[in-house]
ChimeraX commands (.cxc) that place a marker at each C-alpha (Angstrom):
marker #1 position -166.51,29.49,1.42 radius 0.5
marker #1 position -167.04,28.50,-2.10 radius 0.5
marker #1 position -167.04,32.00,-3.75 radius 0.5
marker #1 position -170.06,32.39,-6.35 radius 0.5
marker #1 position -170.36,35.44,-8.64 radius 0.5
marker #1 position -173.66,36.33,-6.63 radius 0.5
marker #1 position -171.89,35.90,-3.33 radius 0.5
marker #1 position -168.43,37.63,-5.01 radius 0.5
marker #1 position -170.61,41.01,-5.99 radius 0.5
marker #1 position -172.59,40.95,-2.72 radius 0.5
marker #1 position -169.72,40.79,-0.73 radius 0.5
marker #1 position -168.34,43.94,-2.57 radius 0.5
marker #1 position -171.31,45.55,-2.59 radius 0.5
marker #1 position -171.54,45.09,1.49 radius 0.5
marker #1 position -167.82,46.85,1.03 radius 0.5
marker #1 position -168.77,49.85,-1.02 radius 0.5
marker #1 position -171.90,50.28,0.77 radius 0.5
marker #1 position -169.89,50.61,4.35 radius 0.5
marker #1 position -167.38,53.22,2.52 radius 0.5
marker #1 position -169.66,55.46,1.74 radius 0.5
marker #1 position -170.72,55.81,5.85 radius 0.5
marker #1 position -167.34,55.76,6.62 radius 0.5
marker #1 position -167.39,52.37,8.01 radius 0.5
marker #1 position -164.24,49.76,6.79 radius 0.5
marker #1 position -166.08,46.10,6.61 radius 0.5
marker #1 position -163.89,43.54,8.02 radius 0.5
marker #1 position -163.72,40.11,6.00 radius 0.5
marker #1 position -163.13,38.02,9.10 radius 0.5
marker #1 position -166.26,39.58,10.22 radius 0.5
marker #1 position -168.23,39.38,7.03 radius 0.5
marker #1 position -166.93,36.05,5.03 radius 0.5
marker #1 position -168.28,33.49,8.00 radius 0.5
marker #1 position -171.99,35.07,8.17 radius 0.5
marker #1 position -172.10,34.46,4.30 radius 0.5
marker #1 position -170.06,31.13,4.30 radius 0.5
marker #1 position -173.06,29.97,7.05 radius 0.5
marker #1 position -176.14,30.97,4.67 radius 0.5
marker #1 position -174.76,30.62,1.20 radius 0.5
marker #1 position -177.15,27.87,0.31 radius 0.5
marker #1 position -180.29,30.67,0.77 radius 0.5
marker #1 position -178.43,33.87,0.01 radius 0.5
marker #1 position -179.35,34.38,-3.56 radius 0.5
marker #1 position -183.03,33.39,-2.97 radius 0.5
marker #1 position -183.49,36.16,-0.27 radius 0.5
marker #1 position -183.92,39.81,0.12 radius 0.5
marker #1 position -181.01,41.60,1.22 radius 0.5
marker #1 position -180.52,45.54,2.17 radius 0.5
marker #1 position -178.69,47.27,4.19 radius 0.5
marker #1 position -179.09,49.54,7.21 radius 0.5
marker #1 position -177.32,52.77,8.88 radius 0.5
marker #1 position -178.80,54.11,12.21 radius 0.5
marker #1 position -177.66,58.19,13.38 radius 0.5
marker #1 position -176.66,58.25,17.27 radius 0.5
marker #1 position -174.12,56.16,19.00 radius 0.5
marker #1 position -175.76,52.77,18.96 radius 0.5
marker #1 position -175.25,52.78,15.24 radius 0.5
marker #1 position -171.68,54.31,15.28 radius 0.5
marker #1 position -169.15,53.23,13.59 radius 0.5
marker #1 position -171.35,49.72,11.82 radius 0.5
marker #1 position -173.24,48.95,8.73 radius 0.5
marker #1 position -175.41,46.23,9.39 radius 0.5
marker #1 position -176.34,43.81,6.62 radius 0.5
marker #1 position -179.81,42.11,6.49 radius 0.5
marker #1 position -180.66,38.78,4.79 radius 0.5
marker #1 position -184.55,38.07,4.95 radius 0.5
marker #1 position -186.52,34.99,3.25 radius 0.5
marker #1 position -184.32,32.77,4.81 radius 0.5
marker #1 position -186.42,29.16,4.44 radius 0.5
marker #1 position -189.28,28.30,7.07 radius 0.5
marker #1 position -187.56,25.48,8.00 radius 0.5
marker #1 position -184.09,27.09,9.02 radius 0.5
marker #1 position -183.35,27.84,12.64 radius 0.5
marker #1 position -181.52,31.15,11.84 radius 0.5
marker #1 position -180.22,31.64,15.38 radius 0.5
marker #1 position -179.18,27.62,15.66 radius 0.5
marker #1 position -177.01,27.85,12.83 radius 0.5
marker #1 position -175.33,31.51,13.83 radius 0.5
marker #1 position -174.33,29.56,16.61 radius 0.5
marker #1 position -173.07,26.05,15.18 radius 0.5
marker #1 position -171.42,28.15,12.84 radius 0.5
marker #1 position -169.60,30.15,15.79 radius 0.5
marker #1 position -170.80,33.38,14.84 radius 0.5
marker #1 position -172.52,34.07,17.99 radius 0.5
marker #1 position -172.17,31.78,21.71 radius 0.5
marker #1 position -174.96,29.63,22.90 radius 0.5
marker #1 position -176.76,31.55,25.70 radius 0.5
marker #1 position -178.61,30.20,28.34 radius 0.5
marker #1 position -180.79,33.77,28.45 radius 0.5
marker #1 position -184.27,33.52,27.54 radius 0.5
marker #1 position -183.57,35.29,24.06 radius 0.5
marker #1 position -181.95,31.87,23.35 radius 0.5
marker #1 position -185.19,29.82,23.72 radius 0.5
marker #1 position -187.09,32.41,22.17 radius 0.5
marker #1 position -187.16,32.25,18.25 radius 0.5
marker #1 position -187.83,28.41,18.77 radius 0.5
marker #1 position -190.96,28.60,20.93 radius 0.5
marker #1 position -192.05,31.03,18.31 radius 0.5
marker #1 position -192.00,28.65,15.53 radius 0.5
marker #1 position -193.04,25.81,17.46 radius 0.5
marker #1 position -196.26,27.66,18.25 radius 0.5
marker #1 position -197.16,29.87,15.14 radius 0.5
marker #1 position -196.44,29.50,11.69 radius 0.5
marker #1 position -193.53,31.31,10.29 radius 0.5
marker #1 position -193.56,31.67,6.65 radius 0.5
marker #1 position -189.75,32.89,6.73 radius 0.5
marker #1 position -186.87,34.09,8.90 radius 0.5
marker #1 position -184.25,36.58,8.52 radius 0.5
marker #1 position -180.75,37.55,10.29 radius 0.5
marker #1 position -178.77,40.92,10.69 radius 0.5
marker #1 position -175.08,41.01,11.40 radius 0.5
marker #1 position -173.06,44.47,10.94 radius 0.5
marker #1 position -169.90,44.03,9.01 radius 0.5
marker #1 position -168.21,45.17,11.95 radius 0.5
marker #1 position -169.92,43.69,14.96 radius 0.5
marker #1 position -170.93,40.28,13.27 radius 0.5
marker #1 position -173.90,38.98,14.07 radius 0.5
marker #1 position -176.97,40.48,15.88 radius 0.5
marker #1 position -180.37,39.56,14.90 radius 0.5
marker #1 position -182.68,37.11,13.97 radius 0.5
marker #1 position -186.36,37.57,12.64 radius 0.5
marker #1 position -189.67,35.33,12.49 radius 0.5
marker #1 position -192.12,36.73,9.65 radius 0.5
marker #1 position -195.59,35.53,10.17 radius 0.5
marker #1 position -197.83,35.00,7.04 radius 0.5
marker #1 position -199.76,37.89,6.23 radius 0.5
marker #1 position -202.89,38.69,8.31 radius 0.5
marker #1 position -200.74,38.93,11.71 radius 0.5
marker #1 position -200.40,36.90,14.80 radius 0.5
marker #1 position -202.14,37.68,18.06 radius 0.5
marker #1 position -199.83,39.57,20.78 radius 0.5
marker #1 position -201.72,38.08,23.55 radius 0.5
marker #1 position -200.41,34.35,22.11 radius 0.5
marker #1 position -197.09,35.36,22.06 radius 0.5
marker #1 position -196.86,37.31,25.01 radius 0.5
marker #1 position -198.02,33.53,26.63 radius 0.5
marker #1 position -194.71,32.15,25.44 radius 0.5
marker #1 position -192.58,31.58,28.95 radius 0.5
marker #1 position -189.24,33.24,27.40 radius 0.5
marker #1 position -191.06,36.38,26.03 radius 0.5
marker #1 position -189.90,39.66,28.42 radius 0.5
marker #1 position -192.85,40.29,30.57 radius 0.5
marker #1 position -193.20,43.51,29.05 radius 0.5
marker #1 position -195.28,42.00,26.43 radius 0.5
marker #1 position -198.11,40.24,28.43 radius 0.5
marker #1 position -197.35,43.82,30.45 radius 0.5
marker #1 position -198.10,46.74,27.94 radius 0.5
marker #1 position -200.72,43.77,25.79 radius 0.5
marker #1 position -203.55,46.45,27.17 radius 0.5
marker #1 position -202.30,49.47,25.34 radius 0.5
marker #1 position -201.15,47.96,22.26 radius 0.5
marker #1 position -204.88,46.42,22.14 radius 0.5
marker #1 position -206.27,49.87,23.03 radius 0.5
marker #1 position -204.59,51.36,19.77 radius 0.5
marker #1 position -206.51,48.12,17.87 radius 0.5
marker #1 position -202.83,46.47,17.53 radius 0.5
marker #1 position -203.05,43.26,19.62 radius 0.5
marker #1 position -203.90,40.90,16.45 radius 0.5
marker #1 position -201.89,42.81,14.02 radius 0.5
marker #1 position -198.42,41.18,14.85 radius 0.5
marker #1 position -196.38,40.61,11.71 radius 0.5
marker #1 position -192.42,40.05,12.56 radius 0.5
marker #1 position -190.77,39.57,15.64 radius 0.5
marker #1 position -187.34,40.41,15.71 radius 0.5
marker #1 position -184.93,38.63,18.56 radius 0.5
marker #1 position -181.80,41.08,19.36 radius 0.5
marker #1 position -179.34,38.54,20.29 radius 0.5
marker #1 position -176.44,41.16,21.00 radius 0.5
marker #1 position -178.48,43.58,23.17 radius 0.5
marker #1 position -181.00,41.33,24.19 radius 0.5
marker #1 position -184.24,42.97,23.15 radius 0.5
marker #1 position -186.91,42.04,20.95 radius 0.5
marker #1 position -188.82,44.03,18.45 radius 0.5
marker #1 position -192.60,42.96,18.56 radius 0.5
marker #1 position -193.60,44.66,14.96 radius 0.5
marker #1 position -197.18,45.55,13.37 radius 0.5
marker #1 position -198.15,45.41,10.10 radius 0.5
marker #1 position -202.18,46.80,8.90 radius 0.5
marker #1 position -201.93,49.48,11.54 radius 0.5
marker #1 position -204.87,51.38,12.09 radius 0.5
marker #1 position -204.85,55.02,10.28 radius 0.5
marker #1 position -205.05,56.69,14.15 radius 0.5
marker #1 position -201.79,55.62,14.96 radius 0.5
marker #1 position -200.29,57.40,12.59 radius 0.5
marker #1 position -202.16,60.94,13.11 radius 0.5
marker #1 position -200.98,63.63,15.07 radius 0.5
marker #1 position -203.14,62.83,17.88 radius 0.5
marker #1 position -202.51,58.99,17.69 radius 0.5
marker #1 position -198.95,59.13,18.00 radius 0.5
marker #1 position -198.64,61.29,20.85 radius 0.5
marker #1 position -201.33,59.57,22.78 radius 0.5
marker #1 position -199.27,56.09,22.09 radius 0.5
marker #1 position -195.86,57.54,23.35 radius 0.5
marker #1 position -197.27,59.25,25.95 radius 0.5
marker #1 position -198.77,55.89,27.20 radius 0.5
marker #1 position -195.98,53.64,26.59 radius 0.5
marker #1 position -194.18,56.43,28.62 radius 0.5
marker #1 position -191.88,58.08,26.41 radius 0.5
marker #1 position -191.06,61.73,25.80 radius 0.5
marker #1 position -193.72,63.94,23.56 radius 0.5
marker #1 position -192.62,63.71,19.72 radius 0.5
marker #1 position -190.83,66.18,17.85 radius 0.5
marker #1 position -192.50,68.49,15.34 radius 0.5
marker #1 position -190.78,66.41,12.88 radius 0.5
marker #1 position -191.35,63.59,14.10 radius 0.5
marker #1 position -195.39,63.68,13.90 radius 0.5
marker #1 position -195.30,65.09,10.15 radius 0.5
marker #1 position -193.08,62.31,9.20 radius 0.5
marker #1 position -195.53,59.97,10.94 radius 0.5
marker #1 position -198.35,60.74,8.69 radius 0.5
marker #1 position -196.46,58.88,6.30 radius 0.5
marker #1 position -195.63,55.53,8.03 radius 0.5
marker #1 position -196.87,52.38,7.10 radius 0.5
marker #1 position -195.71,50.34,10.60 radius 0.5
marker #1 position -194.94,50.42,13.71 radius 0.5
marker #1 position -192.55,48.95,16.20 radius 0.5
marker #1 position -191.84,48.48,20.10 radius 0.5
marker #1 position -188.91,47.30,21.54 radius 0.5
marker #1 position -188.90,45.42,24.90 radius 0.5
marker #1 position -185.98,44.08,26.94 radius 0.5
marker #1 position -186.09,41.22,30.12 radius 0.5
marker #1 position -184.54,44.37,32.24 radius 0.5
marker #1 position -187.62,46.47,32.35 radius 0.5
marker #1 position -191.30,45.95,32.44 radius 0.5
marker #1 position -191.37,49.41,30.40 radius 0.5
marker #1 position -191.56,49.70,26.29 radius 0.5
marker #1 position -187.93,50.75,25.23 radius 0.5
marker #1 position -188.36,52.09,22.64 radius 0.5
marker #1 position -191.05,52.69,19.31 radius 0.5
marker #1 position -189.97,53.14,15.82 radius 0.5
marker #1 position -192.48,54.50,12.90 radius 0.5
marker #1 position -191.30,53.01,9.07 radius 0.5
marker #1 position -192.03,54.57,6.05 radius 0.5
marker #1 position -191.70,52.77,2.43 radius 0.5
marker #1 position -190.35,55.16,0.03 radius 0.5
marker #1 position -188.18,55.38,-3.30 radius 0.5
marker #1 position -186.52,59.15,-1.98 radius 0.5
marker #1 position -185.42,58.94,1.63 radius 0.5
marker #1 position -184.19,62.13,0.51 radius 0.5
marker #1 position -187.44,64.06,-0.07 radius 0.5
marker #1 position -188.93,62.88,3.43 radius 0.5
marker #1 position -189.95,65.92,5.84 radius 0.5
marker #1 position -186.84,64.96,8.22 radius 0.5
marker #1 position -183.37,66.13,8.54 radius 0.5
marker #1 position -181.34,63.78,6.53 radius 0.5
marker #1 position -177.96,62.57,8.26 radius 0.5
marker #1 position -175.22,63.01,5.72 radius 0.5
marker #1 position -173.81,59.66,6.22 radius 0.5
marker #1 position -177.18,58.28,4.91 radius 0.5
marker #1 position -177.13,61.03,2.14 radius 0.5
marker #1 position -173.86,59.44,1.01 radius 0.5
marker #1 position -175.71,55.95,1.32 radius 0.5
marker #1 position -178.36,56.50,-0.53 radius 0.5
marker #1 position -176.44,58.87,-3.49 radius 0.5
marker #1 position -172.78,56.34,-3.75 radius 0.5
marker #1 position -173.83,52.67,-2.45 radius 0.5
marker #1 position -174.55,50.39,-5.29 radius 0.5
marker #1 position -177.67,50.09,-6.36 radius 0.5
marker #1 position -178.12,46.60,-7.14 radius 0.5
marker #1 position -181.48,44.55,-8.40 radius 0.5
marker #1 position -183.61,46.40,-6.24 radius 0.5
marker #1 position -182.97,49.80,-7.33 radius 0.5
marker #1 position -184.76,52.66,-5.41 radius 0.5
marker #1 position -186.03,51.08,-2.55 radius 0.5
marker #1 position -185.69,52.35,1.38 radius 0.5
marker #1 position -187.11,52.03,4.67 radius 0.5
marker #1 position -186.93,55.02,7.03 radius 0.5
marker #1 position -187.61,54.87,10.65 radius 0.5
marker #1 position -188.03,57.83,13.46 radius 0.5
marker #1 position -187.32,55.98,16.74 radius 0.5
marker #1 position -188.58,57.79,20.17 radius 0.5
marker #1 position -186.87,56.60,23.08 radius 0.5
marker #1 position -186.69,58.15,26.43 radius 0.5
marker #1 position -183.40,60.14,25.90 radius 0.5
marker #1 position -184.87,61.47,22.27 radius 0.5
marker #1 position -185.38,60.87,18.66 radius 0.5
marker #1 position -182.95,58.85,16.30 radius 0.5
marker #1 position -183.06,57.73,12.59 radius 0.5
marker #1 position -182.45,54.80,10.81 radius 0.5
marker #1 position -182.33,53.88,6.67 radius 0.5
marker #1 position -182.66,50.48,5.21 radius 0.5
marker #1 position -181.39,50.46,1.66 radius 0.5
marker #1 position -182.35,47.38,-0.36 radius 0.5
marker #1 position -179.80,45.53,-2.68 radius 0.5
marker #1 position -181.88,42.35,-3.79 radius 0.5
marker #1 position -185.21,42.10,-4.22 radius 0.5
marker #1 position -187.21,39.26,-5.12 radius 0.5
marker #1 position -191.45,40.12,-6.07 radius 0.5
marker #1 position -192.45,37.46,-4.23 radius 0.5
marker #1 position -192.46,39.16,-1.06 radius 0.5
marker #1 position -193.81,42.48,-1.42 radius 0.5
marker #1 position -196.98,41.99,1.10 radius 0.5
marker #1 position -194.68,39.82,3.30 radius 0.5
marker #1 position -191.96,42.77,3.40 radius 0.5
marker #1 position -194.74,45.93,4.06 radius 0.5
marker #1 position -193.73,44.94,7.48 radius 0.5
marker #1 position -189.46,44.61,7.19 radius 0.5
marker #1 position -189.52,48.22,9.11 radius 0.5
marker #1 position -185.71,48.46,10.19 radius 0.5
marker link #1:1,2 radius 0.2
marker link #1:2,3 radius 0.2
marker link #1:3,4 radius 0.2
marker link #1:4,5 radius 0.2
marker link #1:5,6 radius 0.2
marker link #1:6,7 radius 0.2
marker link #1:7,8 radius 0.2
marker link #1:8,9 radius 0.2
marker link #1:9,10 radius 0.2
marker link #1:10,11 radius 0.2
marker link #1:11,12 radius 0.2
marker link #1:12,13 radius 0.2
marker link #1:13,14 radius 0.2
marker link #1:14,15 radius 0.2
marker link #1:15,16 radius 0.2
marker link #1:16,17 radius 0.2
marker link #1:17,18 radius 0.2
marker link #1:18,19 radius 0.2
marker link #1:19,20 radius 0.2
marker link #1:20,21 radius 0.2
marker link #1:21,22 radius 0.2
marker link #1:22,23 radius 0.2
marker link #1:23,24 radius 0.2
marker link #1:24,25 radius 0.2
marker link #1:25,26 radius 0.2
marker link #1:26,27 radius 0.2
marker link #1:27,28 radius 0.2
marker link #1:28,29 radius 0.2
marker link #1:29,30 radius 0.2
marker link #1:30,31 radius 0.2
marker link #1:31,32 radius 0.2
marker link #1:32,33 radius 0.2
marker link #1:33,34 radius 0.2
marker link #1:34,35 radius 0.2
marker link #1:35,36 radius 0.2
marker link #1:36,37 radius 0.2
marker link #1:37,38 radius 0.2
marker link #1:38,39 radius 0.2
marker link #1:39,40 radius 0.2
marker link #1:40,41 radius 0.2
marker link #1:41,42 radius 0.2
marker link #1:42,43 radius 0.2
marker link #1:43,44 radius 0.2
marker link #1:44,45 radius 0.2
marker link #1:45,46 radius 0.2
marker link #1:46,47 radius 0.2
marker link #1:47,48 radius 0.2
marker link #1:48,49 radius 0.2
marker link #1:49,50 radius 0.2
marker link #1:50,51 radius 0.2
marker link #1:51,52 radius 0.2
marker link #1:52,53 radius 0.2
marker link #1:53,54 radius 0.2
marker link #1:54,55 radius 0.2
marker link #1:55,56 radius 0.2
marker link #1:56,57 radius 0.2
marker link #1:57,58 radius 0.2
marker link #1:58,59 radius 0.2
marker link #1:59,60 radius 0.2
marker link #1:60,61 radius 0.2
marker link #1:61,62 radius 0.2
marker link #1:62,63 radius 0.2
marker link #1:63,64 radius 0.2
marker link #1:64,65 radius 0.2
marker link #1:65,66 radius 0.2
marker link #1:66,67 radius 0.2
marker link #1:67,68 radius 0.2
marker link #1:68,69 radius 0.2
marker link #1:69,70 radius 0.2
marker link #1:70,71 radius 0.2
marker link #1:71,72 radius 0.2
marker link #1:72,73 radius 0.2
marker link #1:73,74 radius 0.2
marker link #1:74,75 radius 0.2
marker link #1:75,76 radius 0.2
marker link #1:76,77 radius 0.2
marker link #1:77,78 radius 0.2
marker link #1:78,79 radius 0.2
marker link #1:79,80 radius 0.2
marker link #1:80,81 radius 0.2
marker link #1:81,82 radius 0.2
marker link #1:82,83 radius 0.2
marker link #1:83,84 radius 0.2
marker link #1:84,85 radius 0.2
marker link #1:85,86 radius 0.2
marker link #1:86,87 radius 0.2
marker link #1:87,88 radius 0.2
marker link #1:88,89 radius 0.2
marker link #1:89,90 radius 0.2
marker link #1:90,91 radius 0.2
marker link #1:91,92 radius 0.2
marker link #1:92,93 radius 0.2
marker link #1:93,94 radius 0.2
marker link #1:94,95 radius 0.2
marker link #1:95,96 radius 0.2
marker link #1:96,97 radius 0.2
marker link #1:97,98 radius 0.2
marker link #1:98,99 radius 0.2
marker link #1:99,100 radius 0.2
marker link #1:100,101 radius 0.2
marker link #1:101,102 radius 0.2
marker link #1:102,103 radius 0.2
marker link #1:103,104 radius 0.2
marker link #1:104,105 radius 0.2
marker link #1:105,106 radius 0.2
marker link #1:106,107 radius 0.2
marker link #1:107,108 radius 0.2
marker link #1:108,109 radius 0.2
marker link #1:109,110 radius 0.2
marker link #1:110,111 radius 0.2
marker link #1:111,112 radius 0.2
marker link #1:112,113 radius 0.2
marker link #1:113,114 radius 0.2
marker link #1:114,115 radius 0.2
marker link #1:115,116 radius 0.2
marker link #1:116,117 radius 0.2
marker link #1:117,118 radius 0.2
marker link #1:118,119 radius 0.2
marker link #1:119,120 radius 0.2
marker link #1:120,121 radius 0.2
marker link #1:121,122 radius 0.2
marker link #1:122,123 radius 0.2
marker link #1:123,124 radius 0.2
marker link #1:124,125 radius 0.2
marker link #1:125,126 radius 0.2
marker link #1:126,127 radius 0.2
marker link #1:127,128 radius 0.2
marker link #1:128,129 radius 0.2
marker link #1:129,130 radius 0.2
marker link #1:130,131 radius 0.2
marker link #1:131,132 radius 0.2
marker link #1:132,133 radius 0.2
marker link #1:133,134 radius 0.2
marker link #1:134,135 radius 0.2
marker link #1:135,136 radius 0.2
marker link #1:136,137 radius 0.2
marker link #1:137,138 radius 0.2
marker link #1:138,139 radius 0.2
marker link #1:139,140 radius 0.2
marker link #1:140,141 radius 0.2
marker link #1:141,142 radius 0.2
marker link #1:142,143 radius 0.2
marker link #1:143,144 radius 0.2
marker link #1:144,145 radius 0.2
marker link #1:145,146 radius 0.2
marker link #1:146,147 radius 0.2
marker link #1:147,148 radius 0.2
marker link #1:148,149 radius 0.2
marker link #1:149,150 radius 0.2
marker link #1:150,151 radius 0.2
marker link #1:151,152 radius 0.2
marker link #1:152,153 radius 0.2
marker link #1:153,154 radius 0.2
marker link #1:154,155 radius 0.2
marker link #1:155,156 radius 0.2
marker link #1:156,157 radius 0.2
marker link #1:157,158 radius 0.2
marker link #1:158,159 radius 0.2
marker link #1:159,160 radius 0.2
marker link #1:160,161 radius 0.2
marker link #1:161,162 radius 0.2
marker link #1:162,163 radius 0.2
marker link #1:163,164 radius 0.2
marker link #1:164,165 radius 0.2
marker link #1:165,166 radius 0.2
marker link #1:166,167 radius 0.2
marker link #1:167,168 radius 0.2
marker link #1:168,169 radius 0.2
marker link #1:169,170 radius 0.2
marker link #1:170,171 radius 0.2
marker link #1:171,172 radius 0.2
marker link #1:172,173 radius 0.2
marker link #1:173,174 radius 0.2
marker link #1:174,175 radius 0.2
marker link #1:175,176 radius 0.2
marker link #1:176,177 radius 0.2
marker link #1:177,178 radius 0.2
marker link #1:178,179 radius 0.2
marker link #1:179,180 radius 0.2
marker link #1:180,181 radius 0.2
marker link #1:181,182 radius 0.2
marker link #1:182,183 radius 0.2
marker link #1:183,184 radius 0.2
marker link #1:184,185 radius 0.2
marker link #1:185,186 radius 0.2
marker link #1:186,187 radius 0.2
marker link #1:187,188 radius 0.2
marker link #1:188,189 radius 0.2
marker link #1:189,190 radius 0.2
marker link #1:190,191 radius 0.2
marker link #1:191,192 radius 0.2
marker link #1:192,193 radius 0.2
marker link #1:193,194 radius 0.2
marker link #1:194,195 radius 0.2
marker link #1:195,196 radius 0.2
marker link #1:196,197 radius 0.2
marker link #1:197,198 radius 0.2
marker link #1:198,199 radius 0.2
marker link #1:199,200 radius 0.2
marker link #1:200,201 radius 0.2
marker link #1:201,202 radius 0.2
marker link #1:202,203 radius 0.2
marker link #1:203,204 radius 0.2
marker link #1:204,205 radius 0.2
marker link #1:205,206 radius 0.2
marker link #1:206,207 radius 0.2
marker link #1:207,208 radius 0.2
marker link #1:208,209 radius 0.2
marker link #1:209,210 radius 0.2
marker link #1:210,211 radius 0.2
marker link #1:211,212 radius 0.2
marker link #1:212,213 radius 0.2
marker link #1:213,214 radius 0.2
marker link #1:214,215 radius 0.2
marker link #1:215,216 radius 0.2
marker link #1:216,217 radius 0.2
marker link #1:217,218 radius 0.2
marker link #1:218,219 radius 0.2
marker link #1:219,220 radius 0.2
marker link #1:220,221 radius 0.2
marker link #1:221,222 radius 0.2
marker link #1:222,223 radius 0.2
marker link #1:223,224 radius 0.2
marker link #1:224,225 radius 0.2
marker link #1:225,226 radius 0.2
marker link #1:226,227 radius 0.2
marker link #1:227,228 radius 0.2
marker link #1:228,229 radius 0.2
marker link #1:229,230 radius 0.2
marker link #1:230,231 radius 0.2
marker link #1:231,232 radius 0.2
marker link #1:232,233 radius 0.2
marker link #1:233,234 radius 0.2
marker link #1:234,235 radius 0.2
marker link #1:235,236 radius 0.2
marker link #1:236,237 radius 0.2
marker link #1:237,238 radius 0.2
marker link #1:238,239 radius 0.2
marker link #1:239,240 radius 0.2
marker link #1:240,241 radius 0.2
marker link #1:241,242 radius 0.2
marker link #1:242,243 radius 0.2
marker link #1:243,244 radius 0.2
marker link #1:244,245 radius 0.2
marker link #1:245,246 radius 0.2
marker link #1:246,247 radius 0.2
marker link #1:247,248 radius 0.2
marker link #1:248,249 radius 0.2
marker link #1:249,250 radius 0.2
marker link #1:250,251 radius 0.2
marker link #1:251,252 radius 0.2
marker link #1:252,253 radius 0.2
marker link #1:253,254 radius 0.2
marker link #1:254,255 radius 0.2
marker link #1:255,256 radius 0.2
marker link #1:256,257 radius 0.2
marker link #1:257,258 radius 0.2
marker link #1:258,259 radius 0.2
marker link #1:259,260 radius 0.2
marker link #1:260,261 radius 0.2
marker link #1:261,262 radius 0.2
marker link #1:262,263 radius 0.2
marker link #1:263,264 radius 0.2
marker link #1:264,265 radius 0.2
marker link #1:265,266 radius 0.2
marker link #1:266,267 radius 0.2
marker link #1:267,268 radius 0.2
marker link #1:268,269 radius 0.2
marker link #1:269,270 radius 0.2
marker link #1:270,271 radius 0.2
marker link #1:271,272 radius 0.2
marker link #1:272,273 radius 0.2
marker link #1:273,274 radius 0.2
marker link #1:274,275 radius 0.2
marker link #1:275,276 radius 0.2
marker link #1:276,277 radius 0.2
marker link #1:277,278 radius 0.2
marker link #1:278,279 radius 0.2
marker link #1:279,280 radius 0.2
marker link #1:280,281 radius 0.2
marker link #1:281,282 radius 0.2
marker link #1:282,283 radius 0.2
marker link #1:283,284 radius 0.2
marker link #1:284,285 radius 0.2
marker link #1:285,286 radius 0.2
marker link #1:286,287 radius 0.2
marker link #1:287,288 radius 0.2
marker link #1:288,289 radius 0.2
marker link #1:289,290 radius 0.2
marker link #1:290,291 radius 0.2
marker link #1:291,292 radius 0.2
marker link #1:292,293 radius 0.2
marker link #1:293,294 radius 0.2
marker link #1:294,295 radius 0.2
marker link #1:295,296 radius 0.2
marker link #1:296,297 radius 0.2
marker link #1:297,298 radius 0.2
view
């Protein structure tokens, strides 16, 4: 990789970042993910993201969005050998996506431990009808399954990312422009109780009155939702009505700060065995995004 200053201070800024969550980033891990999208890297928006419980242990994961329209993000991970071909339908998924809908840009995750993970379509802002997508033959049936409920809760043309989980082989159907309901007391318990997942915490619903989107997570395993996350935007993950991990405290207080200053994404996730968090710290920002990010929920 031809080292640039941009690409010199991000990489030590992915290093610093995974010291202060105890994490050690490994170059051999790191350097090929940034070698294979070094030609978009300084144009996009890049944060980073810590998750409590042990499907986050022991990783940072870095996330590069506004990757160009026109770049298969998952084709390239794997011409560049950072992830095998798979003949799974996650594989065919992120190109039936953009052969159908229009994708105004992707984005990819890798954790600086675990190498890459994720890829991400971002629709153009007004959202993208779930009953379209759940049409597409390598979506998980879940989709075209559960497209009743999410439409009940006024979410079925609201789609505005969908995020392809290449390591755990889920995807993330997210919603931007949610309806007020879903984020009330009422509204949030009625939604997990009908995707079938255990009754919120106390916590949980007051820090729901704050979110701005929402997530589900689907797998080909199960016709049942995984999983559903609720994001809020802020500028002091600290001050949110939640119990903050300390690991995140020490994210948020000692990780460089970069060009986009005070900027997080906090997520409660509710999945059948309990609650987990998540933080997304941002590290470079560019203005041009902000509607198309409301949605970049973790």
């Amino acid at each position: 990789m031809s080292e640039t200053p941009a690409l010199t201070e991000l990489h030590s800024a992915i290093e610093a970042s995974a010291r202060t969550i105890g994490v050690s980033a490994s170059h051999e891990t790191v350097r090929p993910v940034l070698a294979a999208y070094q030609d978009a890297i300084e144009q996009s928006v890049i944060s980073f993201r810590a998750q409590t419980g042990p499907r986050g242990a022991g990783d940072l994961d870095c996330r590069i969005t506004l990757l160009p329209g026109d770049m298969d993000p998952y084709a390239r991970a794997v011409a560049s050998g950072l992830t095998p071909e798979t003949d799974h339908a996650i594989g065919n998924l992120l190109q039936e996506v953009h052969d159908r809908f229009p994708v105004f840009c992707y984005g990819i995750d890798f954790g600086v431990v675990g190498g890459f993970k994720k890829a991400w379509s971002f629709f153009p802002p007004g959202g993208q009808s779930l009953a379209g997508l759940a049409g597409l033959p390598s979506m998980p049936a879940g989709v075209s399954g559960n497209l009743g409920l999410f439409e009940r809760y006024g979410l079925g043309d609201k789609v505005s990312v969908i995020g392809f989980d290449y390591a755990k082989r889920s995807v993330n159907v997210y919603f931007g422009n949610v309806p007020a309901h879903c984020f009330e007391a009422e509204g949030i318990r009625s939604l997990l109780d009908d995707a079938g997942l255990p009754e919120p915490s106390a916590e949980m619903l007051k820090f729901g009155e704050g979110a701005f989107a929402l997530y589900a997570t689907l797998n080909w395993d199960s016709p049942k939702i995984e999983r559903v996350t609720y994001s809020v935007n802020t500028t002091d993950p600290l001050a949110l009505p939640v119990s903050v991990d300390p690991a995140f405290v020490k994210l948020v207080q000692d990780a460089p700060l970069g060009s986009a200053g005070h900027r997080y994404v906090y997520g409660v996730t509710v999945t059948p065995k309990g609650e987990y968090h998540k933080i997304q710290k941002y590290f470079q920002w560019q203005t041009r995004v902000e509607k198309m990010l409301s949605a970049d929920a973790g």
